[in-house]
C-alpha positions, 0 to 999 in steps of 0.5 A: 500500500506505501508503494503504490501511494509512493508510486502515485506521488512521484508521478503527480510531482512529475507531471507538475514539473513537466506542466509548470516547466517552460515551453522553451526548455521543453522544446529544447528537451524533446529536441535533444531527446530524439532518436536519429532515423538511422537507428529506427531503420536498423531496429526495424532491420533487426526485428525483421530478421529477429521474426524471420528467425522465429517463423522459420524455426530457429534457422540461420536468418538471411541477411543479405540476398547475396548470402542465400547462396551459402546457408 
């Protein structure tokens, strides 16, 4: 029971800080916390193999189309 009051006030303190935050600093916040396009393409290339490897029974996943070939 503490832990979920405990747990409730920090996110009530978290969300005034956010609110009474200025617009400013919140903007320079969540421009400096964005995630290059880069990385999500590569997440994404990962996730596909990673689900390729899962569906095909846990066999070698392709990476490339030049290496069919060789598996």
């Amino acid at each position: 029971m503490k832990n979920g009051i405990f747990l409730v006030a920090v996110i009530a303190i978290a969300w005034g800080l956010a609110v009474a935050c200025p617009a400013s600093v919140r903007d320079k916040f969540a421009e400096a916390t964005q995630i290059p396009e880069d990385f999500h393409v590569e997440a994404d290339r990962q996730m596909a193999m990673f689900v390729s490897w899962a569906r095909d029974d846990r066999a070698r996943p392709v990476e490339d189309m030049h290496d069919r070939d060789l598996y």
